[in-house]
C-alpha positions in Angstrom: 4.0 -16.5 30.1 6.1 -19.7 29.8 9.2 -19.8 28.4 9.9 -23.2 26.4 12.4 -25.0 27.6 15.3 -24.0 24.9 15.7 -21.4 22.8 17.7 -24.2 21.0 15.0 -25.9 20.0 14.3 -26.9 16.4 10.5 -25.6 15.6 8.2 -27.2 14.0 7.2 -23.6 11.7 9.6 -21.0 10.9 8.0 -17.7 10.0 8.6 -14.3 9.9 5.7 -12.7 11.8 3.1 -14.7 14.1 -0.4 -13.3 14.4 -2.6 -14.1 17.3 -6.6 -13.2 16.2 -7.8 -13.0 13.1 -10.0 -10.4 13.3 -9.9 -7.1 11.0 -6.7 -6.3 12.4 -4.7 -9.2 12.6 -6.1 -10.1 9.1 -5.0 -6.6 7.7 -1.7 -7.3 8.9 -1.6 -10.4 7.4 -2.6 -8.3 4.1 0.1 -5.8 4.7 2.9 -8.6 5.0 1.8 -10.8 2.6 2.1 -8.5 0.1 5.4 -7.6 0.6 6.6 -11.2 0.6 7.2 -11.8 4.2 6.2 -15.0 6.0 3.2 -14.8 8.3 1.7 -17.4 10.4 -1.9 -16.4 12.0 -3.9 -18.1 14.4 -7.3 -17.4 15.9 -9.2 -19.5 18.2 -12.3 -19.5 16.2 -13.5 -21.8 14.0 -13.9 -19.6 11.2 -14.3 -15.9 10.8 -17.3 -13.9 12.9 -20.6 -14.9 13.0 -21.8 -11.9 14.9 -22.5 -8.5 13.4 -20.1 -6.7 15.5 -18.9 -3.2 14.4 -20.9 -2.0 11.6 -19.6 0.9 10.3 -16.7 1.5 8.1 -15.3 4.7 8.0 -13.9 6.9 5.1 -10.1 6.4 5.9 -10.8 2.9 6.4 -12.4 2.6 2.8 -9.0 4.5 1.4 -7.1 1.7 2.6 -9.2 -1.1 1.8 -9.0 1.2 -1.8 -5.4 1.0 -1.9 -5.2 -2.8 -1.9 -7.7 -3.1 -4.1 -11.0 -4.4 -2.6 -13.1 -1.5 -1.7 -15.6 -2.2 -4.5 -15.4 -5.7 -3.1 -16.6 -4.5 0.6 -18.5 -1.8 -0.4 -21.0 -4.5 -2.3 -21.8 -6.5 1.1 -23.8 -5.6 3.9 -26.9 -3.4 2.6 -28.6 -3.3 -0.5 -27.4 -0.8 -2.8 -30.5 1.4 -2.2 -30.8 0.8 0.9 -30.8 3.9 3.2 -27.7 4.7 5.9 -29.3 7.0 7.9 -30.0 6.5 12.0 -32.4 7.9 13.0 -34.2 8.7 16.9 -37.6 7.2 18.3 -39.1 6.6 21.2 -39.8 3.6 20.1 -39.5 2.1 16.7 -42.7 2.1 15.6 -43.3 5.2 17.4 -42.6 8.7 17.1 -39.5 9.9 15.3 -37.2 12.3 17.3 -34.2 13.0 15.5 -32.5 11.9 11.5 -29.2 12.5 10.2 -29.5 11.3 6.0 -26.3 9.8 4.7 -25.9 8.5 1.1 -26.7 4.8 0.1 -24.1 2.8 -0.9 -24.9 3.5 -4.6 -24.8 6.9 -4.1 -22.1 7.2 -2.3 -19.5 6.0 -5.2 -21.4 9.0 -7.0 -21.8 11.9 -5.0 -17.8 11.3 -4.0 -16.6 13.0 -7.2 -18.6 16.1 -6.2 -17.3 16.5 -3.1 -14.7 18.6 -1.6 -13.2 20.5 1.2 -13.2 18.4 4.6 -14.9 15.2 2.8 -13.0 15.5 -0.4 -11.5 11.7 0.0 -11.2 8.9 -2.5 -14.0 7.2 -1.0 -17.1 7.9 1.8 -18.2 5.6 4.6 -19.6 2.5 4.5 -22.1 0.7 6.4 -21.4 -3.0 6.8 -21.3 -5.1 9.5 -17.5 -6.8 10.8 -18.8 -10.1 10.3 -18.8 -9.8 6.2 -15.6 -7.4 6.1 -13.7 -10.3 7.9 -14.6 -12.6 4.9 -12.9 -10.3 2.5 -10.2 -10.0 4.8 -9.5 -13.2 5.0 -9.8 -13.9 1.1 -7.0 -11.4 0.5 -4.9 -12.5 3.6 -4.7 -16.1 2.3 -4.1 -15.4 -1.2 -0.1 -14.9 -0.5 1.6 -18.0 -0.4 4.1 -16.8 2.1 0.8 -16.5 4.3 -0.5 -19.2 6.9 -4.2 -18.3 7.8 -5.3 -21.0 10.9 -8.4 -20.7 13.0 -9.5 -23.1 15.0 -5.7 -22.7 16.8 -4.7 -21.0 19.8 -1.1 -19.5 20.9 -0.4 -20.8 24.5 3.3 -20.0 25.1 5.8 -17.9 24.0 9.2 -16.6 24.7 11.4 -14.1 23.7 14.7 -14.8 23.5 15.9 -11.0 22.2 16.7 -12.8 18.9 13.8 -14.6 18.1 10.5 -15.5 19.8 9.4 -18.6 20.9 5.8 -19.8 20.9 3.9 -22.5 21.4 0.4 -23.1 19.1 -2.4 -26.0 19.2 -5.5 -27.0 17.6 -8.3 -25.3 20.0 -10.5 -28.6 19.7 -7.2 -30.6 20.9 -4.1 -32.3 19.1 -0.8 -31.7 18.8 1.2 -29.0 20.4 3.4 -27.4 17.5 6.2 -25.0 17.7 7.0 -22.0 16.1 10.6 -19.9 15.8 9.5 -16.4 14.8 11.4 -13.2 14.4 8.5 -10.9 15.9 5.2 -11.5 17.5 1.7 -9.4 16.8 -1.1 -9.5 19.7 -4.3 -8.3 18.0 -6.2 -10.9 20.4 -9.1 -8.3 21.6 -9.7 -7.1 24.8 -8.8 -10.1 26.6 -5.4 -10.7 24.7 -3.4 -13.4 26.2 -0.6 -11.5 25.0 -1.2 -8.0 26.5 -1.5 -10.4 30.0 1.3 -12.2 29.4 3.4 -9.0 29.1 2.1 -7.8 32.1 1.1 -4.2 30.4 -1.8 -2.8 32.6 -4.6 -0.6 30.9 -4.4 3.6 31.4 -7.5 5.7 31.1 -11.2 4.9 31.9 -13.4 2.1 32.8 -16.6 1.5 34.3 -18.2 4.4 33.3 -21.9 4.7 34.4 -24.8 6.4 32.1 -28.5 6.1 30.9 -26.9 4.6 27.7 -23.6 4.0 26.8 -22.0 3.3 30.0 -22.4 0.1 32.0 -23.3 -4.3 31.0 -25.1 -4.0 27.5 -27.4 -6.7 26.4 -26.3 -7.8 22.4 -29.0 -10.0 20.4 -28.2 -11.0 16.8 -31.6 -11.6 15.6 -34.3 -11.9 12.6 -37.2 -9.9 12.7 -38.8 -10.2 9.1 -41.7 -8.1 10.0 -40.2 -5.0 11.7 -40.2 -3.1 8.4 -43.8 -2.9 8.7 -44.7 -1.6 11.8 -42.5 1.0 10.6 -44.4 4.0 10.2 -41.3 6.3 9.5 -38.6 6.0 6.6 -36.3 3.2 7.3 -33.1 3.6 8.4 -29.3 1.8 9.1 -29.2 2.4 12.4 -32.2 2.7 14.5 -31.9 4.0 18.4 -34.9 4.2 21.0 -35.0 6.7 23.7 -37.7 6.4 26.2 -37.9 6.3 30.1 -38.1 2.2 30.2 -35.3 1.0 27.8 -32.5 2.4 26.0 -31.3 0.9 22.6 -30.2 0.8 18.9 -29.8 -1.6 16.3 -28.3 -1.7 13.2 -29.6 -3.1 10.0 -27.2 -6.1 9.2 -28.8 -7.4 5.7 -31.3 -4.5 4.9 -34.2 -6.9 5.4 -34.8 -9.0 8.1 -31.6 -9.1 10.2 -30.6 -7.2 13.1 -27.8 -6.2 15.2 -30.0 -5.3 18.8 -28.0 -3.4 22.0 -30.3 -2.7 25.2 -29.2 -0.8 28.1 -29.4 -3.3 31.2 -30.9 -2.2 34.6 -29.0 -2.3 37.7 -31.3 -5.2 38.6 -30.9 -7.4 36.0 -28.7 -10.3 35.3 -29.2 -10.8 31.8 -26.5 -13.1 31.7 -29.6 -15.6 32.8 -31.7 -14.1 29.8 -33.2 -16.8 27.6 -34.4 -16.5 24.1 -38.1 -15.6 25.4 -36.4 -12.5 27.5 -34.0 -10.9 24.3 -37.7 -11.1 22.5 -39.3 -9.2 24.7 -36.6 -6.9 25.4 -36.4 -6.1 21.7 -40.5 -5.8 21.2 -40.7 -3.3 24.4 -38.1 -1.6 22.2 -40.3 -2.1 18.9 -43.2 -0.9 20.8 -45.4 -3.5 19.5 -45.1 -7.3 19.4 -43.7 -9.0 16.2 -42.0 -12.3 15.3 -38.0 -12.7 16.4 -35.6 -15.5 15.6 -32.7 -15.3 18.1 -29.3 -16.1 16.1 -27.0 -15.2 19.2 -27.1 -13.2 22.2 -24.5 -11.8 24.8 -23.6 -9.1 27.4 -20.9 -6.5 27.2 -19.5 -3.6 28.7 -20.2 -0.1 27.8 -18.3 2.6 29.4 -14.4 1.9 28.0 -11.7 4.6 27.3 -8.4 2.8 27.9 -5.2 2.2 26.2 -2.6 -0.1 26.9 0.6 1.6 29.1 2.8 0.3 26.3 2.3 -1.2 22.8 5.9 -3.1 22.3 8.1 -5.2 24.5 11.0 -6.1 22.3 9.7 -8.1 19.7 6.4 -8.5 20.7 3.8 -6.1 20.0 -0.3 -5.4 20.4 -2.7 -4.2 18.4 -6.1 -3.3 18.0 -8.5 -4.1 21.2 -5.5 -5.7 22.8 -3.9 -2.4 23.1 -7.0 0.0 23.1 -10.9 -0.2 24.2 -13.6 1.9 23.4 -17.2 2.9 24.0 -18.1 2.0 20.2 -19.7 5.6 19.4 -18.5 6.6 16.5 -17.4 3.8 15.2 -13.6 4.2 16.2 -12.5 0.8 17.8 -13.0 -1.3 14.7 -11.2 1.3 12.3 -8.4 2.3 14.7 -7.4 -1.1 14.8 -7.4 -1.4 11.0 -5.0 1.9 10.7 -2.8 -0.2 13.6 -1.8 -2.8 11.1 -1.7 -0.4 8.7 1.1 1.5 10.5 2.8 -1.7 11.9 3.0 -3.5 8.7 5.5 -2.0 6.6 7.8 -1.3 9.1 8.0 -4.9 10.0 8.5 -5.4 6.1 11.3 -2.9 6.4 13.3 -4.6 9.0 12.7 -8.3 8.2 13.9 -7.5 4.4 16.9 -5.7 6.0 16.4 -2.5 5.0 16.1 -0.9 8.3 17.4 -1.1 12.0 15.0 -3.2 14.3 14.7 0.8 15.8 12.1 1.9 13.5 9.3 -0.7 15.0 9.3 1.9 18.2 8.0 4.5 16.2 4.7 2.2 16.4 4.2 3.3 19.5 4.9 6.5 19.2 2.6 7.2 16.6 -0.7 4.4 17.6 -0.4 5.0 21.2 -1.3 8.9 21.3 -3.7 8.2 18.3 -5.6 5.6 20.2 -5.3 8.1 22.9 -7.4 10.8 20.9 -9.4 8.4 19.8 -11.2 7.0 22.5 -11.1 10.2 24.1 -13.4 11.0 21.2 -15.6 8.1 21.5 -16.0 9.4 25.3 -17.2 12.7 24.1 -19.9 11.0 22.0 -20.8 8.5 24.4 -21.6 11.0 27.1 -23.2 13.3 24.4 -26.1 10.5 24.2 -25.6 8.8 27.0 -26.0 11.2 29.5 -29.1 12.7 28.0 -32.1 11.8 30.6 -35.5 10.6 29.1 -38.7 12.0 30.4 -41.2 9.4 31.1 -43.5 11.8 29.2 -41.6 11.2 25.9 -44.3 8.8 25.0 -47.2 10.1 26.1 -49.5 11.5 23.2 -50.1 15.2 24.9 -49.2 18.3 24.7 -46.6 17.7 27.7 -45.4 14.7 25.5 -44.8 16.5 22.3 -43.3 19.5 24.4 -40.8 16.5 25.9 -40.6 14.8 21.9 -39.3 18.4 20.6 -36.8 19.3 23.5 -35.5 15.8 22.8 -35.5 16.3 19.2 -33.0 19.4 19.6 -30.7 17.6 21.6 -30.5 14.3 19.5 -30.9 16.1 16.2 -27.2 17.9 17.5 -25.9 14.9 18.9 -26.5 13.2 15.8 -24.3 15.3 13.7 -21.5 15.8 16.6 -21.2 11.3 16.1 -21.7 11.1 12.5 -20.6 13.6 10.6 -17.1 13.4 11.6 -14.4 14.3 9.3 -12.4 15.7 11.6 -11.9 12.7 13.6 -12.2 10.1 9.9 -8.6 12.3 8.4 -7.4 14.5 11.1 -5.3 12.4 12.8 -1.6 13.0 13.1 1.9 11.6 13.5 3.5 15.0 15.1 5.5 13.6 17.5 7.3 10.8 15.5 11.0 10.7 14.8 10.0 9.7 11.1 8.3 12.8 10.4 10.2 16.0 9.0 7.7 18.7 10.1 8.3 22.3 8.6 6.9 25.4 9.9 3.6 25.5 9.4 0.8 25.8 11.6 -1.2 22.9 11.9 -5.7 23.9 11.9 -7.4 22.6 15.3 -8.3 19.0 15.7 -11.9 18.9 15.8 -14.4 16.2 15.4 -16.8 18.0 13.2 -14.3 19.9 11.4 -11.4 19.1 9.1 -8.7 21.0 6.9 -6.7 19.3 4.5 -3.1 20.1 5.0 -0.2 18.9 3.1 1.8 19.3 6.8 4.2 16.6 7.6 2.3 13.7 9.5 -1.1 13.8 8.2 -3.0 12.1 5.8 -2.2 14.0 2.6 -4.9 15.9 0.8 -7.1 14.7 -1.5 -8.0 15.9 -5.1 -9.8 14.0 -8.0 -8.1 14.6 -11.6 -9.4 15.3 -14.8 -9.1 12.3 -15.9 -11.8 11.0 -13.3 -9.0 9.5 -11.2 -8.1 10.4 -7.2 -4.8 11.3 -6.8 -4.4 8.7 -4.4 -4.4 6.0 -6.8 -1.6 7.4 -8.5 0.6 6.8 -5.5 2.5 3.6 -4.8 2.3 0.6 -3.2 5.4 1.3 -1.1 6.9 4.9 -1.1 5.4 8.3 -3.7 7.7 11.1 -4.4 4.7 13.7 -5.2 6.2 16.7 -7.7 3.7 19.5 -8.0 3.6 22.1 -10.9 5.4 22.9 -13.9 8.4 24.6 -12.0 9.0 21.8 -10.0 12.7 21.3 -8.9 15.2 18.1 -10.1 14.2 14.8 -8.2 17.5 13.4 -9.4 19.2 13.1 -5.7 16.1 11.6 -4.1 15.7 8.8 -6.9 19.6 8.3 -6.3 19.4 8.1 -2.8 16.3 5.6 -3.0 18.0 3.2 -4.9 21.6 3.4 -2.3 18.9 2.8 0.3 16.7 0.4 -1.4 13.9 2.6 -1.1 10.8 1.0 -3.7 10.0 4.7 -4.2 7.9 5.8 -7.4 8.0 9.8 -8.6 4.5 11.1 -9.8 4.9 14.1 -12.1 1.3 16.8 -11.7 1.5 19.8 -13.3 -1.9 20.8 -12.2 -1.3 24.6 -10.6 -4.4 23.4 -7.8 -2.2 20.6 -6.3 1.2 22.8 -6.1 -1.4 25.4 -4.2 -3.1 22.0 -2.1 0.0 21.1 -0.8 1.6 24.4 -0.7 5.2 22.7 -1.7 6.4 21.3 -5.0 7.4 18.1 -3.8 5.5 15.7 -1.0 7.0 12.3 0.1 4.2 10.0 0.5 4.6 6.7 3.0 3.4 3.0 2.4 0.6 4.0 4.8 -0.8 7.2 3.0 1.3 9.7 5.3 3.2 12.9 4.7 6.1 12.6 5.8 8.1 15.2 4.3 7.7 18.6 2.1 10.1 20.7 0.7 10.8 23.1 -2.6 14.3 21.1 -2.8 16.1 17.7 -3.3 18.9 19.2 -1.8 18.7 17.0 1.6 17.4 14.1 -0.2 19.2 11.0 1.3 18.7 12.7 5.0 15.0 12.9 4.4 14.6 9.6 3.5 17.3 8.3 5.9 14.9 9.8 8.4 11.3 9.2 7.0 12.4 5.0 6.7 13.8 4.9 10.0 16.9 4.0 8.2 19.6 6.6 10.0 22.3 5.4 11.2 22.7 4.9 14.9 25.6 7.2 15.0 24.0 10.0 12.8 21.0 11.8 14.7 17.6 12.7 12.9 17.9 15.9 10.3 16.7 19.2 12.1 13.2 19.8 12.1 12.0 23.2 10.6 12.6 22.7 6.7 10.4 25.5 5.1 7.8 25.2 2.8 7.6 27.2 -0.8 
């Protein structure tokens, strides 16, 4: 990092928040500030948005969000047709035999079946699968409809300073011209996994790396391709994702367009350089993967490394932060990378709202940390599980073979990749079950909290979770009944006076909206008459009384003075 010569010196931009990468994270964050009126200046070194597929798989909790600003219709009509199946589904080759399916809902049944749903996967919306490359678009729509916002690719950050009251950067055209400057209050690294900005700190990586399996672990070939004729050599159902498992090649593709394009990942041997693969070597590697020969347009093609589970040592250094894969980086089983980085901006966004509007201490930005950095902790940990679930499974040579010792092989292969299926894909537990326990913000009470399992989730109203979700009778979800910033939730027809919290949100310019539900089966879901809701869909507070009002919120927006500690922890529930 290169300081500029003076901190004195007058810059040619003067913004609020800069935002290096302009991919789902960065652009969220844009969203997030934008919204809120704060000034935002985000570069990426692209020319545009991505062109590759990417991550292709947005999850549940990611949908809420998108929900909550008010484009998840818009994202949820790209990527596959409407009718299109989501399943994945096992071969041994593609146009082989079938080993293994787990069925999920199309996209137009999803928006359906939804409604009908309750328990762990009652939620406001259901997965989606689309690849990065379209979400971005979206993204980028919404991030530059704020006029306070400043969306640039095509630039690139190459210094920055800071000065403890402001930072410092240097930005220029990637293709060349001249250098500009920029004064802002904070800096936000979501630059991926080689950020300038996590190097520049000097934060190392903890965790895992270089993780070695069949599949999942090690240098991955990528090939964005056009294969208009795969769908019929297909002799099984089609799917989303497909994935091969024989003795030659590992694989899996996912469906990009539900017709003819492709997003193609092939294990690479130990002696291979496939970073000398032409065009005529990703063909074959994807036919051997077919099984049978067919036309294939290469659009792109790349290596990259399988076998991640690490997260950055630290997340802040005064006013400069990372996100995203600058500050965590995953096997992408599951899915998690993509979405955890979504939920990053997410968290980060209003508080930088907060303070840059004045209503809170520069303080409450370390509670980023401390509630991404153990979340991205779990998370990848998660991914590992699911990588080595799959990855470490051996094939038999003999998978292929059409015998009696081959369909012995198919079936014992079909057991194991019918369970795995479900342990990566049906995971609820990991989509809502993550929690903010340890953060000064949240005011947990005494209840015990159910087992975080992948597989498994229990909605809880506990303080730090994501709250429970319920559709009304009217045909609404309850979570579009809660606000843009802060939701003072009062359950039942018994429901105590909210008269000291509304006070105490306007003293503390708290943008806080009461929601009145009588509805006995929401008192009973969140076991408490009245649930404070964050800006980012978070409990952070239950009680049966207003009587500590200001404290709670004092607490919850990170607002408390430096000479007045945090309220005790332990409030009961009713």
């Amino acid at each position: 990092m290169s300081p500029l010569a003076s901190s004195q010196t007058v810059a040619d931009i003067d913004t609020d928040v800069l935002i290096t990468g302009g991919g789902p994270c960065g652009l969220m964050l844009a969203i997030e500030l934008g919204r809120r009126g704060i000034r935002c200046l985000l570069v990426d070194t692209k020319p545009d948005t991505a062109f590759n597929p990417q991550a292709n798989a947005t999850q549940a909790r990611t949908m809420e969000h998108f929900r909550r600003l008010g484009f998840a219709e818009e994202v949820r009509a790209l990527g596959l047709p409407p009718d299109h199946p989501t399943d994945i589904a096992y071969f041994t080759r593609y146009a082989s035999h079938e080993l293994a399916r787990i069925c999920l809902p199309t996209a137009a049944e999803a928006v359906v079946k939804i409604k009908t749903m309750t328990g762990a996967w009652s939620a406001a919306e259901l997965p989606h699968r689309v690849s990065q490359k379209f979400v971005e678009q979206v993204l980028r729509r919404h991030a530059q409809a704020p006029a306070c916002n400043d969306i640039r690719y095509g630039w690139t950050l190459t210094h920055f300073h800071d000065n403890g009251h402001a930072v410092q950067a240097h930005i220029e055209p990637t293709a060349g011209g001249p250098v500009q400057t920029v004064r802002t209050r904070f800096l936000v690294g979501a630059d991926g996994a080689r950020s300038f900005v996590r190097h520049a700190l000097g934060i190392p990586w903890d965790g895992e790396t270089g993780v070695q399996r069949e599949f999942m672990g090690g240098k991955m070939f990528a090939a964005y391709l056009r294969a208009p004729q795969f769908l019929s050599v297909l002799r099984h159902p089609k799917a989303w994702m497909y994935v091969a498992v024989n003795h030659e090649r590992r694989s899996f593709m996912a469906s990009v367009d539900g017709m003819a394009e492709y997003a193609f990942h092939a294990a690479i041997k130990p002696d291979e350089d496939a970073e000398r693969w032409t065009e005529d070597d990703a063909r074959r590697v994807f036919c051997q993967a077919v099984g049978t020969d067919i036309p294939v347009e290469i659009l792109s093609m790349g290596t990259w490394l399988a076998g991640h589970a690490l997260v950055a040592r630290q997340f802040q250094r005064g006013r400069v932060f990372i996100a995203g894969d600058a500050a965590h980086l995953f096997t992408p089983t599951g899915g998690l990378g993509y979405n955890t980085a979504v939920e990053d901006a997410v968290n980060l966004g209003w508080k930088l709202a907060r303070v840059i509007q004045g209503h809170a201490p520069q303080s409450l930005l370390d509670s980023y940390e401390a509630e991404r950095k153990p979340l991205a902790e779990r998370n990848t940990g998660y991914a590992r599980y699911f990588a080595d679930s799959v990855g470490l499974f051996v094939a038999n040579p003999k998978l292929d073979e059409d015998s009696s010792e081959g369909e012995a092989e198919r079936q014992n292969a079909s057991e194991h990749l019918n369970r795995h299926a479900r342990l990566e894909f049906n995971i609820p537990g990991v989509t809502f079950g993550g929690r903010y326990d340890a953060s000064p913000l949240i005011l947990r009470d005494s209840s015990a909290l159910p087992p975080d399992e992948p597989n498994h989730y229990t909605p809880t109203a506990s303080p730090g979770g994501r709250p429970p979700h319920a559709w009304l009778d009217d045909g609404r979800s309850l979570f579009d009944l809660f606000h843009a910033e802060w939701t003072l939730l009062v359950l039942g027809v018994h429901a105590p006076s909210t008269d000291t919290f509304e006070a105490a949100a306007q003293s503390m310019r708290v943008d806080l909206r009461v929601v009145r539900l009588p509805q006995t089966a929401l008192l009973d879901l969140y076991e408490a008459p009245l649930a404070l809701i964050r800006p980012d869909q978070i409990v952070a507070w239950r009680g049966a009384s207003s009587q500590d009002a200001a404290a709670v919120l004092a607490q919850a927006c990170g607002s408390w003075a430096s000479d007045a500690p945090p309220i005790a922890r332990g409030i009961q529930t009713s």
